[in-house]
N, C-alpha and C positions, 0 to 999 in steps of 0.2 A: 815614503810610500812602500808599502809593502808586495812583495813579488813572486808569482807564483809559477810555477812550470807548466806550459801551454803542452797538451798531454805526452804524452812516453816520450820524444827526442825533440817538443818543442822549443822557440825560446821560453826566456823568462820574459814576464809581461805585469802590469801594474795588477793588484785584485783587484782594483775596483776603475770601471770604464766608466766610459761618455754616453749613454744614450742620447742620439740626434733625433730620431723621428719628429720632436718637437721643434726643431730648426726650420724642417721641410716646410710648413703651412701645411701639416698633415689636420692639424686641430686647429686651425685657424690661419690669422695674418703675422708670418715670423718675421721679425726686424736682422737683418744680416750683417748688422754691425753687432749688434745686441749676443747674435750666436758667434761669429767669430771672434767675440770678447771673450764667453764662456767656451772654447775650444782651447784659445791661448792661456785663459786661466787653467783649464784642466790640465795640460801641456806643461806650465811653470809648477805643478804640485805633484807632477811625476805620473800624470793619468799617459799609458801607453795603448789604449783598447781604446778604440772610439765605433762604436757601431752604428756604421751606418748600414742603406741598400740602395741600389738602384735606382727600388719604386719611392723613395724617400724626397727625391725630386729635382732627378736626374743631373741636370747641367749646374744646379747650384750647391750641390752635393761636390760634384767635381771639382768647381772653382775652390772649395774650402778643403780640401782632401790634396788639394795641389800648392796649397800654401798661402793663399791668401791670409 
């Protein structure tokens, strides 16, 4: 995975992230085994950026961001 400098005294971080919003049931009904699959796949191919937010869905955002 390739790695780029997060700007002027960043770290280094993976180019290419995780977009979550789809995890949340922002667009529908998300299976949470399903998204913590593809978080730990990202994870095992060197993905360092995972974008989440808050409004994404709050408490099950958290459980996956704390290691489940």
């Amino acid at each position: 995975m390739q790695k780029r400098g997060l700007g002027t005294n960043g770290p280094r971080v993976s180019a290419v992230g995780l977009g979550c919003m789809g995890m949340s049931g922002v667009y529908g009904s998300a299976d949470d085994d399903e998204s913590v699959a593809t978080i730990h796949a990202a994870l095992d191919a060197g993905v360092t950026v995972l974008d989440t937010g808050d409004f994404y869905g709050g408490a099950t955002m958290s459980c996956w961001s704390a290691g489940r």
